[in-house]
Structures are given as structure tokens and as C-alpha cells.
N, C-alpha and C positions, 0 to 999 in steps of 0.2 A: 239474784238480780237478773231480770228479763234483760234479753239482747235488744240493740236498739232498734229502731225501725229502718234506717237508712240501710243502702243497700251496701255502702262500701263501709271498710272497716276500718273501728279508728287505728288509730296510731299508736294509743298505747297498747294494745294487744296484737300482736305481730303474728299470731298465731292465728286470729279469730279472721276469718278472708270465707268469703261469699260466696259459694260455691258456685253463680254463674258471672262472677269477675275474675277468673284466675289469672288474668295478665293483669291485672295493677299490683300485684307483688313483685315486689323487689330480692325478695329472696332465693337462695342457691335453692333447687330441687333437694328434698331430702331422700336418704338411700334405704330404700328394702332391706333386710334381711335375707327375707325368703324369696321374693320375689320382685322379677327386673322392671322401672317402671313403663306403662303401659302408653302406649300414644294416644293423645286427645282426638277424640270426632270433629270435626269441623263443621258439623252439621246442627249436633245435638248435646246441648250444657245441662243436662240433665243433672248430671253427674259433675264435680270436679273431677277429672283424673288425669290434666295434665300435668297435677305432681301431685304424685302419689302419697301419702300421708308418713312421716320419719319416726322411726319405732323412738317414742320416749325413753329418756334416763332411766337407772334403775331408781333413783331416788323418786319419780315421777310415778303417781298411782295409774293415772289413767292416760292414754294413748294420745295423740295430737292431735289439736282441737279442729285442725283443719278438715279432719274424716267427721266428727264425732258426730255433728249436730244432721247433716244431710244423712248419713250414712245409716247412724245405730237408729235415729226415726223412723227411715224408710225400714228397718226390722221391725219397728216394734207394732207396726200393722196390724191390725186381725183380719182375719178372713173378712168378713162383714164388712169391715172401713174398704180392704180393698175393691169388694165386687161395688162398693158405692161410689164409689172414686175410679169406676174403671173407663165411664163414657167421660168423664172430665178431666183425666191427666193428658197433660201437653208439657212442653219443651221449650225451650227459648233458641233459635238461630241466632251465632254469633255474627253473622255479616249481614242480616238485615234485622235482626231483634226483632221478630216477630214471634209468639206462638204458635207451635205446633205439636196438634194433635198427636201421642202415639200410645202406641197400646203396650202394658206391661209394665211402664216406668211412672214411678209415682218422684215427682218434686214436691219438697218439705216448702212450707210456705215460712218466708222470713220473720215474720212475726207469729211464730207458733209456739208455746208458753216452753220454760222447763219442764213443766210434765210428760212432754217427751223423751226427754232424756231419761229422767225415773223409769219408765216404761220399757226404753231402750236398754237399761243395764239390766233391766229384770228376764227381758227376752234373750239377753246373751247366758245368762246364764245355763240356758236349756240345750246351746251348743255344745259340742264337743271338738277339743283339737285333734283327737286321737283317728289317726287314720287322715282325717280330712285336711289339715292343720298342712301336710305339705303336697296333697292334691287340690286339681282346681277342677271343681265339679262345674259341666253344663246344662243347665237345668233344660227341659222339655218343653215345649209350646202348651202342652198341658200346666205346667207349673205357671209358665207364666204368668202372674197377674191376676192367677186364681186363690190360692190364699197362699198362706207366709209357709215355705216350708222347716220341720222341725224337724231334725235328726236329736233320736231319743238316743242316746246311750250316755250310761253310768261313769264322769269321766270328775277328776277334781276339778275343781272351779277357782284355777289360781289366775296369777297375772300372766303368766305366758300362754294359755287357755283363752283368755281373753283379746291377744295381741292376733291370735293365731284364727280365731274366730271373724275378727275385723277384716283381716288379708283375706280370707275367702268370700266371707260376703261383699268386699269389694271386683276381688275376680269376677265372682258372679254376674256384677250387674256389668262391669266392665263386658263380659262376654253376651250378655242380653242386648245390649246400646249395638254391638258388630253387626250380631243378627240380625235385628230391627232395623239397621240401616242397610245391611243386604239385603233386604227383603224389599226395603220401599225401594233400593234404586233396580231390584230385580222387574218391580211393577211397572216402573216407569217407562221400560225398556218393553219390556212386554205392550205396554199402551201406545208407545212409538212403531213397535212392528206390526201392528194390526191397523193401526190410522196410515202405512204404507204398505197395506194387502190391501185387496178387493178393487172395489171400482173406483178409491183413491188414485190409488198407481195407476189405473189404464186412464181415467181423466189427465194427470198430469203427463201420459207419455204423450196422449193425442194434443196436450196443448203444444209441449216441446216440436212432436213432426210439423205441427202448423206456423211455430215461429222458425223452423229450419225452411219450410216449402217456402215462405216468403220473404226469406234473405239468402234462401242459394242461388237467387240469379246476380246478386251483388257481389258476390265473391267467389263464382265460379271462374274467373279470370283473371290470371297473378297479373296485377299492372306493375311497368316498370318503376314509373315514378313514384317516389312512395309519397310526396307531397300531395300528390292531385287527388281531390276531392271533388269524385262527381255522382250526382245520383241516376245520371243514367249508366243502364248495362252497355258492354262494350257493342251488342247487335245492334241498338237504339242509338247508339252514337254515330256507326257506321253509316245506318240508314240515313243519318239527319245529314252529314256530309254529302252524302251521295245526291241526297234531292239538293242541299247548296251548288255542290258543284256543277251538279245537269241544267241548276236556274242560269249560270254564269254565262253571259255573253261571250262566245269566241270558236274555235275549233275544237278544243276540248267536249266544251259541253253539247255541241254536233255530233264528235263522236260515241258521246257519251250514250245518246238519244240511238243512236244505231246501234250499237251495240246490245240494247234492252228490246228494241224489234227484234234483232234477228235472232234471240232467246226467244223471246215471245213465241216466234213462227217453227221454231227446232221442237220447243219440249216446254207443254202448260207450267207457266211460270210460278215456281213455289220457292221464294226468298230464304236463303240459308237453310237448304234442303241438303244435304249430304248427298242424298240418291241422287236430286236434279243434276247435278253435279257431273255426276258418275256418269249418268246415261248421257248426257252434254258430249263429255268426253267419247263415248264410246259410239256418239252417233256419227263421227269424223271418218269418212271414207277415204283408205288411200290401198293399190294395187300394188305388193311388192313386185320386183321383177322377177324372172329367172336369170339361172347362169348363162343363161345365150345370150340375151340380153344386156346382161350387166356389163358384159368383155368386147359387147359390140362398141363400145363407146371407145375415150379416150383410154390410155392406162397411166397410170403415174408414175414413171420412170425417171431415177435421180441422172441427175443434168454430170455431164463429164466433170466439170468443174467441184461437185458436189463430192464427186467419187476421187479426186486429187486429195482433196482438204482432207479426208477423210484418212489418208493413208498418210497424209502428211503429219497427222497429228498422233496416229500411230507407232510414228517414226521420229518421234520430235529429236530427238538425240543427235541422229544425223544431218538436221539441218547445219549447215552450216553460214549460211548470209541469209539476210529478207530484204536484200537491196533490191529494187526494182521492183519490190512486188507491192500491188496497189496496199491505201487502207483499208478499205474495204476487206479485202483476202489476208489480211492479218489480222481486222477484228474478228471476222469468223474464226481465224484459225485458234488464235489465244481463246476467243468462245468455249470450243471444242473444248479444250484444254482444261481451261477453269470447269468447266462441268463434269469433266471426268478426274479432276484432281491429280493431272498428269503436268502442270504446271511445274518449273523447276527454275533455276539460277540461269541455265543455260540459255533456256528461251526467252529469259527476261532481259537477260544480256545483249540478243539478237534482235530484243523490242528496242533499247532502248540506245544502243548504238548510232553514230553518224549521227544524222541532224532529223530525226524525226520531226511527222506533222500531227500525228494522233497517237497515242498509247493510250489503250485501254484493257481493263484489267479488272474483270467481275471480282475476282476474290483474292487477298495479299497475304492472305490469314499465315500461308507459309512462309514469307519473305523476311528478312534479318533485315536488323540497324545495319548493321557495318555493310551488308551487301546493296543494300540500296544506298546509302552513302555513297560507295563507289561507283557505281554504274551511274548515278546522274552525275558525280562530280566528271565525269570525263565524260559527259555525252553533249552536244550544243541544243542548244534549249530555245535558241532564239527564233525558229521557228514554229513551235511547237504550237498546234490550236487545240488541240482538246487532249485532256489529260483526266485520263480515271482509273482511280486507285482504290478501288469497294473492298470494305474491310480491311482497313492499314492498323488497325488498330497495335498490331503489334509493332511494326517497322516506323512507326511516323509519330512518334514523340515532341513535342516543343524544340528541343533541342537539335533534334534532325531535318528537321523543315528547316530551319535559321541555316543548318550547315549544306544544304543541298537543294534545297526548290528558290530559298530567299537569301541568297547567298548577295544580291545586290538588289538596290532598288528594284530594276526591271532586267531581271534574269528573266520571266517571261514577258517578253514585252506584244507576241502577237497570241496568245492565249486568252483564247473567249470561254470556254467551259471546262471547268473544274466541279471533279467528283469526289470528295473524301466520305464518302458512305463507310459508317461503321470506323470513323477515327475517334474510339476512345478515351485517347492520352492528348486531343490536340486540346487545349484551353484558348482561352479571349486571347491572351499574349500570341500566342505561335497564329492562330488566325490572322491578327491583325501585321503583322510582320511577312503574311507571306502575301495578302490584299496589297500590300504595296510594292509590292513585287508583281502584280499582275495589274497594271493600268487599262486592262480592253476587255477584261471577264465580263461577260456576260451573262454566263449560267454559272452556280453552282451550290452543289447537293453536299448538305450538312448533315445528312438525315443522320438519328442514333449517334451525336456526337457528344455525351453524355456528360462533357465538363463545357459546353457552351453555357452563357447566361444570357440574359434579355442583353447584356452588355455588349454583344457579340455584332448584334443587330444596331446598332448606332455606330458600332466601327463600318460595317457595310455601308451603310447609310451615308458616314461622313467622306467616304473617298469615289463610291461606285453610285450614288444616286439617279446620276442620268442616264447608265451603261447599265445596270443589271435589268434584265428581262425574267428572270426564271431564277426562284428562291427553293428549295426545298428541304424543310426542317421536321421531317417527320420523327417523331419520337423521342424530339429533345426533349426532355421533361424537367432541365436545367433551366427552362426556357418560360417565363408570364405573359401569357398571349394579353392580356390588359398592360404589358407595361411597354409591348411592343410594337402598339398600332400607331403611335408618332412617327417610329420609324420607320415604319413600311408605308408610310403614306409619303416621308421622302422621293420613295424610287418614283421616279416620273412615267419611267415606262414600261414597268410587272406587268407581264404577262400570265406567268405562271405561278402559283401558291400553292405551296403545299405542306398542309400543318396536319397531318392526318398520327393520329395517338397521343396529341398535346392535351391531356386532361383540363387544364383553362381555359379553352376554345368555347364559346358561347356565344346565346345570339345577341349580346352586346354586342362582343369583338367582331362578328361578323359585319351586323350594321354599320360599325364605326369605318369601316375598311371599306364595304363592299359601295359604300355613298360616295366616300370621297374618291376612290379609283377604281372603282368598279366596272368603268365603258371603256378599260385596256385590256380586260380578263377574258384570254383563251383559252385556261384550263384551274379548277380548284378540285384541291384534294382533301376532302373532310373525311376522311376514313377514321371507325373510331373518337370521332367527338361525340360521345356519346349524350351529351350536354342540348344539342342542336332540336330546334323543334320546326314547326312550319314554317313561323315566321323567318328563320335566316331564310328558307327555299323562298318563301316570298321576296324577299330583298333581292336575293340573286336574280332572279327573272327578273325586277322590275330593272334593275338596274346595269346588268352583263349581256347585254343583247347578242354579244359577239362569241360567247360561250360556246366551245368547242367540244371539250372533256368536262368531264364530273364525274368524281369519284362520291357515295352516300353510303358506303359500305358500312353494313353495321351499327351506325344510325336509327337506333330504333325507338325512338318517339314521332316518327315523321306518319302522317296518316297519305290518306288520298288526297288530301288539300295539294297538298309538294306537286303531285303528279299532276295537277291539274294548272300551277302555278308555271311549271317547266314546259308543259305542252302548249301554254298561251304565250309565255315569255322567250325562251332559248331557243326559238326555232333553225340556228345552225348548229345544233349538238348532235356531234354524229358518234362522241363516245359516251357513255351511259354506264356507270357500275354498280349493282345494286348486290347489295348481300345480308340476308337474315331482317329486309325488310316487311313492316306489316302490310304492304300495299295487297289491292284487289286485284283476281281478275280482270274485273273489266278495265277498270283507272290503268293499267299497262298494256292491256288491248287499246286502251283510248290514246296512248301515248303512242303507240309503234301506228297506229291508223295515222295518225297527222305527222310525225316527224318519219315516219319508216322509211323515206324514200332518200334520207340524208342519215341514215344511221349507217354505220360499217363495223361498232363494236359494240355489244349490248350482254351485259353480264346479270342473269337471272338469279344468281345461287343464294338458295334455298328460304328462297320466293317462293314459301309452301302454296300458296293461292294462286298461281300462275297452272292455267290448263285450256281450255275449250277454247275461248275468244282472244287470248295471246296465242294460241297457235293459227288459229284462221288469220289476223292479224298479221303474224311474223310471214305466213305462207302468200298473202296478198299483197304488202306495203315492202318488206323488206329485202328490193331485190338487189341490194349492194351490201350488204352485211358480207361480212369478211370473217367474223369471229363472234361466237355464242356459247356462254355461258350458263346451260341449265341444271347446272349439278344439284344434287338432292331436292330436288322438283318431280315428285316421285306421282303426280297427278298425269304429266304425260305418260302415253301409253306407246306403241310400236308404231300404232298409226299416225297420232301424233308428231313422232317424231319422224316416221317418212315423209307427211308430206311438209312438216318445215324444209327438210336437207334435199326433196328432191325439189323443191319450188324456189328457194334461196339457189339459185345456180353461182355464185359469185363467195359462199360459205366456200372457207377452206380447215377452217376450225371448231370443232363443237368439243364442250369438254359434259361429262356425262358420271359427275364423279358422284357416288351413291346413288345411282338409281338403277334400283336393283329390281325395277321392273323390264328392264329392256331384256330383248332377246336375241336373238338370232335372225327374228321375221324382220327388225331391223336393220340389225348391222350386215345380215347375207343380202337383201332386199331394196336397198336404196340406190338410185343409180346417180347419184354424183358421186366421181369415181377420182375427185382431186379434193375433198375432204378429210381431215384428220382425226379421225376420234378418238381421245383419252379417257380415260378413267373407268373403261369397263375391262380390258382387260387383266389382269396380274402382269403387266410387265411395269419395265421402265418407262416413264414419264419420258425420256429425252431417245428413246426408240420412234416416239409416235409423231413428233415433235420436229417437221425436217426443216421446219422454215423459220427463225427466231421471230419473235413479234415485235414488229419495226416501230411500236413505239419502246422499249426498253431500251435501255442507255444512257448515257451523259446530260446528251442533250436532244430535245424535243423537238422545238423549232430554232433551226441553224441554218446556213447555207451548207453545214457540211452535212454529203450525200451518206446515208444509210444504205440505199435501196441492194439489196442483193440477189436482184430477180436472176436467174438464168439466163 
């Protein structure tokens, strides 16, 4: 009975399965004998062999039907059928069912008569199992496909003869199918690495360097923000500002304009020239002095009084009273003190004794509960106007404020400025319990008070509205600058603000603020809000006319817009702090040309762009500067810096921290000779340092006197 035509197999013959369907059976794998089955190609169903065919019963004549019909056909060949059949055999792929061509493998067609079979048992019989029966022979590329090979030897012709014949003729072709698919994926790989030789690969490197040359100008420069999408380069940006700002109506863009003449007329003008730059700098003439010279002048000799304090704090041990002596000469002494860490119980006892008007006290970091406890509960308080306590974090708990500062309503009743800098343990509770204890504060500094909340700011609000002038909450991070601008628009007469490392600081909060009470504002601290762009600098200028201080430190999305907004807007700002901004050369030449004659403190540091026309600038406009800041400003040169220090006659402070181009020809060479210079040597910072800088402290703007001239 002929097999049917269809390709799957029925049902009642469980045995009879298709030899390129082998996953629609349902049945267990059957087991070798002699050998372990073999894993299916996933390429090529030439062959069944992902289950290898199950040695029949002994009661069973002939071997399982699942080998028999593909298998003993492809024996029964002849030479002749093969070489005719060898440009036409092909294969079926299991994942796309396609045919494919291969050479060697002959597939039996499903409707091919039983006379194959007749054929096929007569060709097994010319096998031998002997010797071969438990080796697995690999035939030669010659044998392949070229005719049917015969192994002649004299061997009986039984059933296990037969069983043993099958298992190698299927090794075999098992091992032909590996080959054959070695070989095609050996070509393919071979066709891959020659289509990537030659002038393949140098085409696609030249295309790659051309798509790198015309996007390395877009990403040669890390921007901060990672929001902003812009398709101009950061040069093209620069530029387009720069011609905005020079079109703008005012003294900015006057300076602006002078500024590019008198490049013009130094050195042929080449925009973003590294060199131009260089030789700018170096074209700046300045004569150092001699030592005959230099000693002919004044000399800087420390004042008697200077040299008292100095032994007195030496000597702290021995003090025994500070009655009669000004405050003034007690805040420098305790100064001393705190900076050299010589502070102790003794001389706090001596601060805080009799009926004091000022205590103050940089750092508490050593001071006890129980010892500050005592020392306020037996001192009188009722005079007391300025009181600062930096770094109390240890001594000044909720608990100890209620038993010693807030001991009654108004234990401090004439107390304007309060400093608890660095009180970590104080919360909303002990705040608002010791605000009611102080009915006439005027200033005071919260700054780093790390269990405040926006809540904190409504307590101030509801008792000090019309008396506080001067707020400083730097670094509360306890603190929602969006949740606190209702109450900071309460205080009727802020002066001072200073939210500088408040991470929610933006130019919302600044508009919302700086519109409604903006034309009271003598001094704003944005240090650190890193959030801030041009537009708060715009709002400030248009609306703080009376702008004194500004701190922009580190602030680094602010362009030359700001500098151009502060030069036409702020024109009484004589303090100016810049650090690690992007501004230009010239925009800060443009800025010190129009306000330089009202500046007294101007802080450069590491203003890498600051050189040529900020120092002509500084050496022309700024002759009441007090104190300058150009540390890692590594653009100045020796000359540079002589003639800022000998033209500023009224510098007594220049701080010089990484710039590791100064020499000698400066610091031997300059003859202002009541100058301080820090940061070039290896010593001590508080060596070089003879004069504090009279704005640090409690309080800013007070009647009470600072000044500790000589």
C-alpha cells in the first residue's frame, strides 16, 4: 500500500511522521543503543534527526519506521541517480520554509513508490557491521555526493547487521548536514569580511569623519542645562548677545562700543583668537619699582593697640575683668580668639558677665548646655543689643533657649540683631518662643538651621513684620522658597535677603518678591541658586534701584545679558561678588568702566575670561576699591597685576588664590605698600589678614559701630 500524499501523518500510524515535520509528534524521544541522540540543525530538515529512530522489539523484523522510508532511499542510490540529482537537491528551512539549494544531500520526495524500499533493503545487505557497526565513519568531500559508498566485506546478514548498518548510515549523513552547514556559514563570513576590505571600509570611514566634522561644533561644549535646546554653538550665541547688548540704549552699551575701539587700535582684531588674547595681555605696560623705591614710601606698621590685643589674647587666662573696655576691643579680642581656637569657659564668662551691650562669638562649636545655661541665667540681658552665637549647634537646643535666652516674655527687650548661625537642634518651637522674647530684632541670621521649615517664616512674619530689616536663611534646605514669598512680602521694611544654597530659589520666587518689595533692597545673596537665569538679573535691576551688595556666586547660567542689565539698572552697587561665572572680558570691563567709581568690593574668582580690558578698566575707573578678588584668574600676568595695585591707591586687599603665574616681578615690585596679599604664599590665611572685613558680622546695616580703624 503506497504512502499517502499528504504531508503529515495520520493518526493511526504513530510511527509513520514526515521527516520534515518532526515537531508535530507528540511522542517521547526514543533511545540509541549504541549511540547518544544527535541535535537537529536549525537550518537544514534534510534529514529527521531530531529524534533519532528507537531500536525495534526483538519480536519486530524491521527497524522503526520513522528512519526507514528517508533514510534506507537515500542508500539505495546509484551512482548515475546521484550525479543526476546533484544540481537539483535542495533542503527545506524550518523558520522560513523555503528551499535551499545544497550539495551532497539528497531529500526522498513523499510520494516516491515502495520500490524504494525493495531497493533499500537490497543495498543494506552489501553492508557490514563488523568493525564499522560501533565506529562512526566521516566521509571525504570527495565521497560526497559522488556515488553511494560500498564497503565490501564478507559479513552475515542478520538483524543486528542490519540495525547497525542504519545507525552508521545515519551518523554519516548526520555528520555531512554539520559540514555543509560549516562551510556555508564559513562563506558567509568570508563574503562579510571582503564587502568590509577595500575601498568599502575607507568610503564608510570618510563618510563617519564627515558626519563627526559637522557635529563636533554642537557638542564641543558640556552645557549646564540639560533641558535647553539650542542650535546655535556656544561662539554664535555669544556673538548674537554681544551685538544685542552694544544695540541697547544706555551706558553699558557706550562702554561697550569703547571697549572694541580700543582693541581695534592695540592688536588687528581676530574674534575668539586664543593668541589675540594673549598678546592683548602682554601688550600692558607697567615698571616695577626698586627696593629704594619701594621703602621710600609709607611702611605698614601694626598700630599699638593692635599689638595689645594681640598679647592679650595670648594671654587669655589671665584676664581677669573686661569692664570698661569698649565693644569694639572685645569683638576683636573674642575675633582673635575664635580664629585661633583659644576660646574657652573662662573668657566666655568674662563676655558674658554684668550687664553687657554686644556678645559676639564666631564659633560655640566648644561651649556646653549646662555651661551656657549658667552664664546667661546670672548675667542681665536687659541691655543687651546685638548677640551672636555662630555655630551653637551644640549648646543651644529647644530646651535651653526657653530656659535661658526666653526665660520671659522680654528678657531681651532692647535686642536688635540676633545670629544663631549653625544652630542645628533649634526647630519652629524654640524659634518662636525666643521671637517673643525679642520685641525690637531687627536682624537675624538663621543661616544652616537645618530643622527650620517654611513654617518658621510665618512665625517671623506674625510678631516682627514692621521691625525686621535683614533676614538670612542661607542653606536652610528645610526651607520652600515657593511656599515663603507671602511671608517675606509681609516684612514692610527688608532690606537685606539672603537665601544663597536654598535649592527652590528660581526666577519665579525671585519675580514674585523682587516686584512686590523690591525698591527696599540694599543687599541680595543668591550664592548658589544655581536655578537663576538672566531674567531674575533683569527683574533686579529694573526694580532695586537702591542695590548695594550682590552676591551671583556660582550662578552659572547667567550670560552677559545680567552684566549689561546691572550696569544700566544698579548704579549704587559698590559690592559685586562673582565666582565661577561665564561672563566676558569685555561685559566686566564694561561694568567696572560705568559703576567703577562707586565700587569698593569686587570679587573676580575664577572669572576665567577676565584679563586685558578688566585690568585697563580696574586700573582707570576703580580708584576706591577697598578689596579684590582675582583668584584663579590665571589670564593676569605680573604686569597686569602691577598696574591694577599700583593704580587702585585705596586697595588694601587683593586675594590671589591659584594663580600660579605671579612672581616675584610682582609681589617685590608693586609700590602700594598698605596692601594685603593672600593666597600666594604657604602660610597662614589669618597672618596676612591684619584688618577683619568690616562687612562680616551680625549685623550690616545698624547704628552699632564696627569700624576699627587705628
Amino acid at each position: 500500500m503506497a504512502p499517502p500524499a499528504k504531508t503529515t501523518p495520520k493518526p493511526s500510524k504513530p510511527n509513520h511522521i514526515h521527516p520534515l515535520t518532526p515537531t508535530q509528534t507528540t511522542e517521547s524521544p526514543p533511545i540509541f543503543s549504541s549511540a547518544p541522540p544527535r541535535r537537529r540543525s536549525l537550518r537544514l530538515a534534510a534529514i529527521s534527526i531530531s529524534e533519532p529512530p528507537q531500536s525495534p522489539p526483538e519480536s519486530t523484523p524491521k527497524p522503526s519506521a520513522r528512519v526507514s522510508k528517508s533514510k534506507i532511499q537515500k542508500s539505495n542510490l546509484t551512482a548515475s541517480e546521484s550525479k543526476a540529482n546533484q544540481t537539483s537537491k535542495s533542503s527545506v528551512n524550518l523558520r522560513t520554509g523555503k528551499k535551499v539549494l545544497k550539495r551532497g544531500i539528497t531529500i526522498a520526495n513523499e510520494n516516491q513508490d515502495e520500490d524504494g524500499s525493495e531497493n533499500n533493503a537490497s543495498k543494506k545487505n552489501k553492508l557490514n557491521d563488523e568493525g564499522e557497526s560501533s565506529e562512526r565513519r566521516i566521509l571525504t568531500r570527495e565521497e560526497k555526493g559522488k556515488e553511494t559508498v560500498v564497503i565490501d566485506e564478507n559479513n552475515e546478514n542478520d538483524e543486528s547487521s542490519e540495525e547497525s548498518s542504519e545507525e552508521s548510515e545515519i551518523e554519516n549523513t548526520i555528520t555531512e548536514e554539520k559540514n555543509d552547514a560549516s562551510n556555508v556559514i564559513q562563506q558567509s563570513r568570508n563574503s562579510v569580511n571582503n564587502s568590509r576590505g577595500g575601498r568599502g571600509l575607507r568610503r564608510n570611514l570618510e563618510r563617519f569623519r564627515d558626519i563627526a566634522r559637522e557635529n563636533a561644533s554642537r557638542f564641543a561644549l558640556f552645557a549646564n542645562d540639560e533641558n535647553h535646546v539650542d542650535d546655535l554653538s556656544p561662539e554664535n550665541e555669544q556673538e548674537k548677545n554681544a551685538i544685542e547688548i552694544e544695540d541697547w540704549p544706555g551706558p553699558f552699551s557706550t562702554a561697550m562700543k569703547i571697549i572694541r575701539d580700543r582693541e581695534k587700535k592695540g592688536i588687528q582684531f581676530q574674534a575668539g583668537s586664543a593668541s589675540v588674547q594673549k598678546d592683548l595681555i602682554d601688550s600692558i605696560k607697567w615698571n616695577p619699582k626698586t627696593n629704594v623705591e619701594k621703602f621710600d614710601g609709607k611702611v605698614s606698621v601694626p598700630s599699638l593697640q593692635e599689638l595689645c590685643i594681640r598679647i592679650l589674647a595670648k594671654n587669655v587666662d589671665a584676664v581677669v575683668s573686661l569692664e570698661s573696655v569698649p565693644d569694639a576691643l572685645r569683638h576683636r579680642l573674642s575675633q582673635l580668639l575664635c580664629d585661633s581656637r583659644r576660646m574657652n569657659d573662662h573668657f566666655f564668662e568674662l563676655l558674658v558677665v554684668g550687664t553687657p551691650t554686644e556678645i559676639r562669638l564666631r564659633n560655640c562649636s566648644w561651649l556646653s548646655e549646662e555651661h551656657f545655661t549658667k552664664c546667661f541665667q546670672a548675667s542681665d540681658t536687659s541691655n543687651l543689643l546685638v548677640l551672636q552665637l555662630d555655630l551653637c549647634g551644640r549648646c543651644l537646643p529647644d530646651y535651653v533657649v526657653v530656659a535661658s535666652l526666653a526665660r520671659s516674655p522680654k528678657q531681651l527687650p532692647k535686642l536688635t540683631s540676633l545670629s544663631l548661625r549653625g544652630a542645628c537642634r533649634l526647630s519652629d518651637g524654640g524659634l518662636q518662643a525666643l521671637v517673643f522674647s525679642t520685641p525690637t530684632l531687627g536682624s537675624i541670621n538663621l543661616s544652616m538651621c537645618s530643622l527650620l521649615t517654611s513654617a518658621s517664616l510665618y512665625i517671623l512674619a506674625e510678631t516682627l513684620k514692621s521691625l525686621l530689616k535683614e533676614l538670612y536663611l542661607d542653606h536652610c534646605l528645610g526651607i520652600d522658597a515657593a511656599l515663603i514669598v507671602p511671608a517675606l512680602v509681609e516684612f514692610e521694611h527688608l532690606e537685606v535677603l539672603s537665601v544663597a544654597g536654598i535649592p527652590t530659589v528660581c526666577d519665579t520666587f525671585v519675580k514674585d518678591y523682587i516686584v512686590a518689595r523690591g525698591h527696599n533692597m540694599k543687599e541680595l545673596n543668591l550664592k548658589d541658586c544655581i536655578n537663576l537665569t538672566d531674567e531674575s538679573i533683569k527683574v533686579i535691576a529694573e526694580h532695586c534701584p537702591g542695590m548695594c551688595r550682590l552676591d551671583l556666586s556660582n550662578v552659572c547660567k547667567l550670560t552677559d545679558l545680567s552684566m549689561g542689565y546691572l550696569t544700566n539698572g544698579c548704579r549704587a552697587l559698590h559690592t559685586l561678588k562673582l565666582c565661577r561665572n561665564s561672563f566676558s572680558d569685555e561685559a566686566v570691563a564694561a561694568f567696572v568702566e560705568t559703576n567703577g567709581e562707586s565700587l569698593k568690593e569686587l570679587s573676580l574668582n575664577n572669572v576665567k575670561k577676565v584679563g586685558y580690558h578688566t585690568t585697563l578698566s580696574l586700573a582707570s575707573h576703580a580708584k576706591k576699591l577697598h578689596s579684590l578678588d582675582v583668584s584663579w584668574c590665571r589670564n593676569l600676568t605680573d604686569n597686569a597685576l602691577g598696574l591694577i595695585v599700583d593704580s587702585c591707591s585705596s586697595l588694601r586687599l587683593l586675594k590671589l588664590f591659584g594663580c600660579t603665574q605671579v612672581t616675584d616681578v610682582f609681589l617685590k615690585g608693586h609700590s602700594n605698600s598698605l596692601v594685603q596679599i593672600i593666597g600666594i604664599k604657604m602660610t597662614s590665611v589669618l597672618q596676612h589678614v591684619k584688618v577683619p572685613d568690616p562687612h562680616q558680622g551680625a549685623l550690616n546695616y545698624s547704628s552699632v559701630s564696627v569700624d576699627l580703624a587705628a
